[in-house]
C-alpha positions in Angstrom: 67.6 105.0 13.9 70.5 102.8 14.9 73.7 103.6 14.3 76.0 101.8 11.7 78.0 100.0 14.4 75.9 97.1 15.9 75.3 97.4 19.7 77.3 94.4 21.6 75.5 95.2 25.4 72.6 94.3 26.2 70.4 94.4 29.6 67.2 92.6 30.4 63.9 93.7 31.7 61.8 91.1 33.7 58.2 92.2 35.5 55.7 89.9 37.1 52.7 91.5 38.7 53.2 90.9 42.2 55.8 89.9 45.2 53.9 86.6 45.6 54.3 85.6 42.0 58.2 86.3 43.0 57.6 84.0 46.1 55.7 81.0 44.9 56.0 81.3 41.3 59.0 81.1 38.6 57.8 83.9 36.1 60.8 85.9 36.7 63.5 83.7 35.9 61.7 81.8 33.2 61.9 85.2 31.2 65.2 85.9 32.0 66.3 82.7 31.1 64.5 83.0 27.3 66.0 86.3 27.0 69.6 85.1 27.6 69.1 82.6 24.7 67.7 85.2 22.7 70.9 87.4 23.3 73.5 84.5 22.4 71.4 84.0 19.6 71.5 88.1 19.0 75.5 87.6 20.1 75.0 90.2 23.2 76.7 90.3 25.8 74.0 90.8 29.1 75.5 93.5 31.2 72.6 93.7 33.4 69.3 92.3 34.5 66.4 94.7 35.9 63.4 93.2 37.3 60.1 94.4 38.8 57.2 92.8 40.8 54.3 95.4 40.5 51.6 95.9 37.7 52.3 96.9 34.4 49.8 99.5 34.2 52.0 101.7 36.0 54.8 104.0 34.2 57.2 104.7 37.2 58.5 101.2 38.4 61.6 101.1 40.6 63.8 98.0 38.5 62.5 100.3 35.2 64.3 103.4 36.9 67.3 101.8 37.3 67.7 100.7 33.8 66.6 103.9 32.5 69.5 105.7 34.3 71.9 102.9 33.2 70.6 103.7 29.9 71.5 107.3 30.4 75.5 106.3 31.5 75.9 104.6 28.1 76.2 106.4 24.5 72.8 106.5 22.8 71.8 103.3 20.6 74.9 101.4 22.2 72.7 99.2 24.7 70.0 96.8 24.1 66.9 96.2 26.5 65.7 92.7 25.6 62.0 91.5 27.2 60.6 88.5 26.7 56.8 90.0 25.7 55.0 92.8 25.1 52.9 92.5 28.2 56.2 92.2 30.7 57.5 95.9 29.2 53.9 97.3 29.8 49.9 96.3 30.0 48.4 99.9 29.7 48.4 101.2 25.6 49.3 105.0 27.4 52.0 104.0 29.6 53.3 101.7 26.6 54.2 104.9 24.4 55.3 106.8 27.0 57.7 104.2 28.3 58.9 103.8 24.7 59.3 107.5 23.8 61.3 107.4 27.1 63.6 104.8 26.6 64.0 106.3 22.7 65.5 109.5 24.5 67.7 107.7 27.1 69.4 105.8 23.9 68.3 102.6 24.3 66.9 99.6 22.0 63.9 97.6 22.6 64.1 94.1 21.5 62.0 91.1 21.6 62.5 87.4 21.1 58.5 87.4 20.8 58.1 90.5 18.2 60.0 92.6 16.3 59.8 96.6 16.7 60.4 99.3 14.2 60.1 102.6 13.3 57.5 102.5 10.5 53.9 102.8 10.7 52.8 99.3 10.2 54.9 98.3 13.0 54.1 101.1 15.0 50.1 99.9 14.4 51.1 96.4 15.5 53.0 97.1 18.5 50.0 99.4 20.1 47.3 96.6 18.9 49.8 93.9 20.9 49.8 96.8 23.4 45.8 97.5 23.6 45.4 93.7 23.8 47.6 93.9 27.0 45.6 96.3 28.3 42.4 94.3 27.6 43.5 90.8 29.1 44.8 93.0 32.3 41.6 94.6 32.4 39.7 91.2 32.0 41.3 89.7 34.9 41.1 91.9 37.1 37.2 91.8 36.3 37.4 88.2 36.8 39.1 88.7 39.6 37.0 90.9 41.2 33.8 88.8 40.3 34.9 85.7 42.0 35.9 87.6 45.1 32.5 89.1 45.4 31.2 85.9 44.7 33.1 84.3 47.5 32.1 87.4 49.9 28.4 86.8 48.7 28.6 82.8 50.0 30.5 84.4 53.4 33.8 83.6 52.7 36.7 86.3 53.6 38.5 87.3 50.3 41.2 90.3 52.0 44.3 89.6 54.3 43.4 87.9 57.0 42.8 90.5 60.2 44.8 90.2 63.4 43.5 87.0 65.8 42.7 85.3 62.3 44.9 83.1 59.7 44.1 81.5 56.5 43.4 77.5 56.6 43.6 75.2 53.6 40.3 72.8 54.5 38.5 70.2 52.3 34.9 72.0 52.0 35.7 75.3 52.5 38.7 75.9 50.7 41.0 79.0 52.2 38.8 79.6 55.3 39.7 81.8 58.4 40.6 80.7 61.5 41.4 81.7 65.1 45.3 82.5 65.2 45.8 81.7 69.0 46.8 82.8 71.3 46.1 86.6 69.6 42.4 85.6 68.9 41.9 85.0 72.8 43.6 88.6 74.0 41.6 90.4 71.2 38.1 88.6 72.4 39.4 89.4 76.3 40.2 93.0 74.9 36.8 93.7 72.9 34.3 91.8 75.7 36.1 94.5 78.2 35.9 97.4 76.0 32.1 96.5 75.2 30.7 95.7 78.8 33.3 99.3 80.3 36.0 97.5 82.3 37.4 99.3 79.8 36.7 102.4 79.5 38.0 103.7 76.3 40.1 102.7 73.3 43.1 104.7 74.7 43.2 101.9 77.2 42.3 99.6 75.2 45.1 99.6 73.4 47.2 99.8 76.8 45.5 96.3 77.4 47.1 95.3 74.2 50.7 97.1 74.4 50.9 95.1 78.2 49.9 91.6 76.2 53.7 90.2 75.0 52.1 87.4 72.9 50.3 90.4 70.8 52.2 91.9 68.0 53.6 95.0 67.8 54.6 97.0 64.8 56.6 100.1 66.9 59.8 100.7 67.5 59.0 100.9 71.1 57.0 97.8 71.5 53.8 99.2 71.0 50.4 99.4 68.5 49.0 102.1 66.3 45.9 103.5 67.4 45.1 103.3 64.7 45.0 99.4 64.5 43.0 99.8 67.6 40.0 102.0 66.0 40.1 99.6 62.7 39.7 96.8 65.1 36.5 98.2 67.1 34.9 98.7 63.8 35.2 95.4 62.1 32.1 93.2 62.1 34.2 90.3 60.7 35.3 89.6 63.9 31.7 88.7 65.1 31.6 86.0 62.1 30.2 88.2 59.8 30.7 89.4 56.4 30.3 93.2 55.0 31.9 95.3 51.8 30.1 98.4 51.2 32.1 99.1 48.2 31.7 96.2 46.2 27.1 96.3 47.7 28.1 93.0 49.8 25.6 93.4 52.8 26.0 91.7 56.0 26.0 88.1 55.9 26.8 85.4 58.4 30.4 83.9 57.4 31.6 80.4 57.7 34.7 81.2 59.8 34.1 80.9 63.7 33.5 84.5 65.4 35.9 86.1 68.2 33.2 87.6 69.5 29.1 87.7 69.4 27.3 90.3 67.2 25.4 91.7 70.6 28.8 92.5 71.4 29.5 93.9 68.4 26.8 96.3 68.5 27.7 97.6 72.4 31.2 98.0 71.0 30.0 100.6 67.9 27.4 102.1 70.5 30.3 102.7 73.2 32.2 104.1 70.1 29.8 106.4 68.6 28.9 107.7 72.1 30.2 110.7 73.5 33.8 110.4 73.2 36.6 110.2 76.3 39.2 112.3 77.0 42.6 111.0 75.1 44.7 109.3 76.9 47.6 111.2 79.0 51.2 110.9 80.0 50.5 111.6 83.6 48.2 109.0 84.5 50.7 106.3 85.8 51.2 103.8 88.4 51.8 107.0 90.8 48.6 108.8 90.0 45.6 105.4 90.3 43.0 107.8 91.4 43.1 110.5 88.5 39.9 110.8 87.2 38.3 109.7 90.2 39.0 112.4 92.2 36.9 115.6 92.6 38.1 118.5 94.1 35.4 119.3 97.4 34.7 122.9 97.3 34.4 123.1 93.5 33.5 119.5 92.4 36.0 119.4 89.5 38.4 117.4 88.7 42.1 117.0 90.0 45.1 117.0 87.7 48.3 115.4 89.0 51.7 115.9 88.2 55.6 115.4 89.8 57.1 117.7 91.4 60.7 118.0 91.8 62.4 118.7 95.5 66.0 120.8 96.1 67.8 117.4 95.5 66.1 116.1 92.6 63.8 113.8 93.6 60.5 113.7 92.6 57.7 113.5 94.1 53.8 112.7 92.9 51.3 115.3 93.9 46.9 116.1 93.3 45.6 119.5 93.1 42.9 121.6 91.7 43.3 123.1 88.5 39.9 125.3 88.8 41.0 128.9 88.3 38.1 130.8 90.8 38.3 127.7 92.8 40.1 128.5 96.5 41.9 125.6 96.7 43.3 126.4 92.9 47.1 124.8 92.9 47.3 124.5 96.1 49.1 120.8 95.8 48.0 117.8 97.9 50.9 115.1 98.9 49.9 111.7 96.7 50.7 109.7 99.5 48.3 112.0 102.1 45.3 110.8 99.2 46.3 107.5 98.8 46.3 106.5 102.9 42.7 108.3 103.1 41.8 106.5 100.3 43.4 103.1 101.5 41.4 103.5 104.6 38.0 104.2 102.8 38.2 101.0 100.9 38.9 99.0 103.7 36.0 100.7 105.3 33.9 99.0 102.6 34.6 95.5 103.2 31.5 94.1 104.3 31.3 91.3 107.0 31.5 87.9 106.3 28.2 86.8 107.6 26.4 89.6 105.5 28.8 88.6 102.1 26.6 85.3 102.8 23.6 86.4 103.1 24.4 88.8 99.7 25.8 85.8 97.9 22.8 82.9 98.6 20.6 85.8 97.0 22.2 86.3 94.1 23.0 82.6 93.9 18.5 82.3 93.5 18.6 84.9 90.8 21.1 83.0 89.1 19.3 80.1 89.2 16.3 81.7 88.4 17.5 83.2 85.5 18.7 80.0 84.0 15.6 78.4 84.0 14.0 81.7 81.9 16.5 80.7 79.1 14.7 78.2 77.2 11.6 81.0 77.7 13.9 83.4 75.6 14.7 81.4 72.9 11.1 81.0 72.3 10.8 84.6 72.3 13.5 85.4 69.8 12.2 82.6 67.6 8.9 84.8 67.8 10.4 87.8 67.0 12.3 87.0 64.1 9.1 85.3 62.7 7.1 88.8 63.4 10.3 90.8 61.7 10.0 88.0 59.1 6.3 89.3 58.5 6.6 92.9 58.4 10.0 92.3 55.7 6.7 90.5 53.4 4.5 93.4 53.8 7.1 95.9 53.4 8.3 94.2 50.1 5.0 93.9 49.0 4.7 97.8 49.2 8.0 98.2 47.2 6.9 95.9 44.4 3.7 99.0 43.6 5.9 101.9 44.8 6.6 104.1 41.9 8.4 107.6 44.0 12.0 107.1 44.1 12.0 108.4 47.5 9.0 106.0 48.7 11.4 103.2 47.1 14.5 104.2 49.4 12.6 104.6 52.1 11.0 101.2 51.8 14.8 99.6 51.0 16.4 101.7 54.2 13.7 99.8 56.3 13.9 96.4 55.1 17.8 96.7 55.7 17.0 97.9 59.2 15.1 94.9 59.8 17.4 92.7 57.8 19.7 94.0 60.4 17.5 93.3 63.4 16.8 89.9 62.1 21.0 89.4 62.3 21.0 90.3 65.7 18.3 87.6 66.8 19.7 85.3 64.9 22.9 85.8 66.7 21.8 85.4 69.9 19.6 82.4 69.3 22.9 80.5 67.8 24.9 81.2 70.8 25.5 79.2 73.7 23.4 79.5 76.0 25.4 78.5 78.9 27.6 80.7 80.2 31.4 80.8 79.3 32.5 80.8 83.0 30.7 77.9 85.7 28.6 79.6 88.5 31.2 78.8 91.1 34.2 80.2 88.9 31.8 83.1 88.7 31.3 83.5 92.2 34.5 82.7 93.4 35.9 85.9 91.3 32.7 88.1 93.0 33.7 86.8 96.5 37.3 87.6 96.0 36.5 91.1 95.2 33.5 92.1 97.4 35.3 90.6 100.3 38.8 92.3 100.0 38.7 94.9 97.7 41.7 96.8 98.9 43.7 93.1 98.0 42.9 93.9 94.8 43.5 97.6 94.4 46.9 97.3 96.4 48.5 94.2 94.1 46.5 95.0 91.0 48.1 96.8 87.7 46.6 100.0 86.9 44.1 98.6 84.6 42.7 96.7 87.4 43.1 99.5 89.6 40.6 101.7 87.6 38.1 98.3 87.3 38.4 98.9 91.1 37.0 102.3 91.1 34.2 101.6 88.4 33.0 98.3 90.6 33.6 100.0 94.3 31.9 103.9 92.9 29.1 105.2 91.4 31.1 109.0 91.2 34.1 110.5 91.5 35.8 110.6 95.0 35.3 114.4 96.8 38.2 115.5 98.4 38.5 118.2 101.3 42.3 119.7 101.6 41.6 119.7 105.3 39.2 117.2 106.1 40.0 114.5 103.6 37.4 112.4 101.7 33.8 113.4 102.0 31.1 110.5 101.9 31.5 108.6 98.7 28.6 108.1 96.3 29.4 104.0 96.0 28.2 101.7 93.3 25.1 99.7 93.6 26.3 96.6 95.0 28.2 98.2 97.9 25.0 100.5 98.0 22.9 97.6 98.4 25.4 96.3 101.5 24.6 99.3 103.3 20.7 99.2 102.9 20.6 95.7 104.4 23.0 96.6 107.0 21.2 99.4 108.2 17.7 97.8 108.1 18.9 94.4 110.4 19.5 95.0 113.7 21.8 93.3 115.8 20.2 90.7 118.1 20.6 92.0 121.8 22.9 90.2 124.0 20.1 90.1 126.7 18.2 87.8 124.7 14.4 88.4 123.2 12.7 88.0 126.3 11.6 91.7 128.0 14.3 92.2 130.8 13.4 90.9 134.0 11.7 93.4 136.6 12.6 94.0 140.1 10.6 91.0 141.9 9.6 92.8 144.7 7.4 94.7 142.5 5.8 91.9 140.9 2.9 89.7 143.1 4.9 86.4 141.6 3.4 83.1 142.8 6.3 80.2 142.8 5.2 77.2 140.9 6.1 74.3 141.3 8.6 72.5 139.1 7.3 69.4 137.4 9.9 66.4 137.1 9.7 65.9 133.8 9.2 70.0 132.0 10.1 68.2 128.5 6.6 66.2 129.0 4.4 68.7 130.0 1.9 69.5 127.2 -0.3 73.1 127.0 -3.6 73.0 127.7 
């Protein structure tokens, strides 16, 4: 009950559902502003305004805190909390009569310019009907809500916050559509393409790529991403142009916005991540340690570790060992710059002549050519094979249609999803370009500059290109001898294939291809004469 003397304060509570409705809308102050006339109509003077942006279906709200502790400061029934409507003090019936039992026990008054509140039981019944009917419209819009978003998602439109590389664009047919945010889009297609085809090798370095990119954006203090962000990015198909919710039953659909990257991709990139996993990434592998993971020890064929070791004056110095236990050569360290000459001097080794980079290059120059010409022969193929998935979906749903066992029906569903899948993936490839991103002489060019001059590379490179190095130049890791340095190296295919050819084609002999000439006093040689003209002379 309120007290005999009439309360002269009075604060006011303002909600709206959202920070966006504070950004682009006026709902805040247009409450505030009817519950000031109310309270010089009321003859209050407003102490105090308290105002939230989060859903009213929620009890605890930050602004409602506050009040309720100013509440608690003041002598019970001396303060009034005016709101401009039901719905702003609450839109849930139980956190309705929990927030009023609440504000009844910190002393204050709840007062409306839209409906009056009392104690008895008829007001009481009102108040929780105004309250349930809160509840309900909440309720309603957030199935509305939630209906047209699925029905957006269901045409291949994006509904959420637009992903990293992408923005939302205002356009004429489409309506909010999502587009490439450059220049992010281009480092995150550069990143995933790598990451999907092994130049890089795992999402540890992955995300390295990204950390060294100053145009991407960072969210640590130290100018760096999440993992996290990394792993969410891997696994989102949305980047491929597509469109997926599980939750909501939205299966994947092609989507109007313009992919980063191809579905094939896609697919190599959740292979790669469902594989067997790689080792985290460490603090030791640095600039000073380019051949850690590459490098086996000889006598036990492990691998080395690498670590810095401090000298009497402090200075530190990078040094390889073995960190096999029953292994001979167990911590006995190896100088960094000892590996790195031996190693300087086998990749120089590999450089293959000019003459035979030639040779190497026409070839693969015809296969190129070659294989352009079988594109048109693919697309026919595809175009078969999604007709001949395209038959078996028919049959398959034809089976369904009589199926009666619940597990026959799943299984029939599972498969025509597979397919459904499989029929994506075609269609994918049969929509992209065909020609190449890169030209054939760009392409080249790039193949030339390595093959030729590989140590270039590896000696002005960053580590990321240092360890591309190592997965173009070697099929395994690098055996090392404490004594007698690098044993044979098990090189990639390419360089593989340079020493086949080289082996097999001999050198012409400087003699010439004639037989050498014998002694001519053993030989019964008659001199013939020379005719005047040898250019003329015809065989019989």
């Amino acid at each position: 009950m309120i007290g005999t003397n009439k309360p002269r304060k009075a604060v006011i509570y303002t909600r709206v559902s959202g920070a966006k409705q504070v950004r682009e809308g006026d709902g805040l102050a247009s409450q505030e502003n009817r519950c000031r006339e109310y309270a010089t109509y009321k003859d209050y003077d407003v102490v105090e305004v308290f105002s939230d942006d989060m859903s009213g279906k929620f009890e605890r709200r930050p602004a409602m805190d506050r009040m309720l502790a100013f509440l608690r400061l003041h002598p019970k029934d001396s303060v009034v909390v005016i709101i401009d409507d039901i719905s702003r003090f609450a839109r849930d019936v139980q956190a309705h009569i929990k927030l009023r039992q609440t504000l009844s026990e910190a002393g204050g008054i709840l007062e409306s310019p839209s409906i009056e509140f009392g104690e008895d039981s008829d007001s009481r019944l009102v108040e929780h009907m105004l309250a349930s009917v809160a509840q309900h419209q909440r309720e309603k819009n957030a199935e509305q809500t939630h209906n047209r978003m699925k029905g957006r998602m269901m045409n291949g439109y994006a509904v959420f916050s637009a992903p990293i590389g992408y923005r939302y664009e205002k356009t004429k047919t489409h309506g909010k559509l999502l587009v490439r945010d450059e220049p992010v889009a281009s480092i995150i297609q550069e990143g995933l393409e790598a990451y999907a085809s092994g130049r890089i090798a795992s999402q540890a370095e992955l995300k390295r790529f990204f950390d060294a990119q100053p145009a991407f954006p960072k969210e640590l203090p130290n100018g760096q991403i999440r993992q996290q962000k990394v792993s969410d990015m891997i696994a989102r198909v949305i980047y491929a142009g597509y469109i997926e919710h599980d939750p909501w039953g939205v299966t994947r659909r092609k989507g109007h916005h313009e992919p980063i990257i191809s579905l094939a991709t896609y697919e190599k990139i959740q292979e790669r991540k469902n594989a067997r996993p790689i080792a985290a990434a460490k603090q030791n592998i640095h600039e000073d340690f380019p051949l850690r993971g590459a490098l086996n020890c000889a006598c036990c064929n492990q691998p080395m570790t690498a670590c810095w070791s401090r000298s009497g004056t402090g200075k530190r110095y990078p040094y390889y060992w073995c960190q096999t236990r029953d292994c001979s050569q167990y911590r006995k360290s190896i100088r960094a710059e000892k590996i790195d000459a031996g190693f300087e001097e086998l990749l120089k080794g590999m450089t293959p002549s000019q003459n035979l980079l030639s040779i190497v290059t026409s070839m693969l120059s015809d296969a190129w050519d070659q294989r352009a010409g079988q594109r048109d022969n693919g697309k026919a193929q595809i175009k078969r094979d999604i007709a001949q998935l395209d038959k078996q979906q028919d049959s398959l749903l034809e089976k369904l249609v009589d199926a009666t066992n619940a597990k026959v029906v799943t299984a029939y569903e599972s498969k025509i999803a597979k397919l459904e899948d499989e029929k994506l993936l075609l269609s994918d490839k049969l929509s992209q370009n065909s020609k190449p991103k890169y030209s054939k002489a760009e392409i080249f060019e790039l193949l030339k500059t390595f093959l030729s001059n590989p140590w270039n590379i590896w000696e002005k490179g960053n580590l990321l290109l240092r360890k591309n190095v190592l997965r173009l130049a070697l099929k395994e890791p690098l055996a090392y001898d404490r004594e007698n340095g690098f044993r044979t190296p098990q090189v990639s295919e390419i360089f593989e294939f340079f020493e086949k050819v080289t082996s097999k084609c001999e050198m012409v002999r400087v003699k010439g291809l004639e037989p050498p000439r014998q002694r001519r006093q053993n030989l019964n040689l008659v001199r013939l004469p020379i005719p005047p003209h040898p250019h003329l002379c015809q065989p019989r």
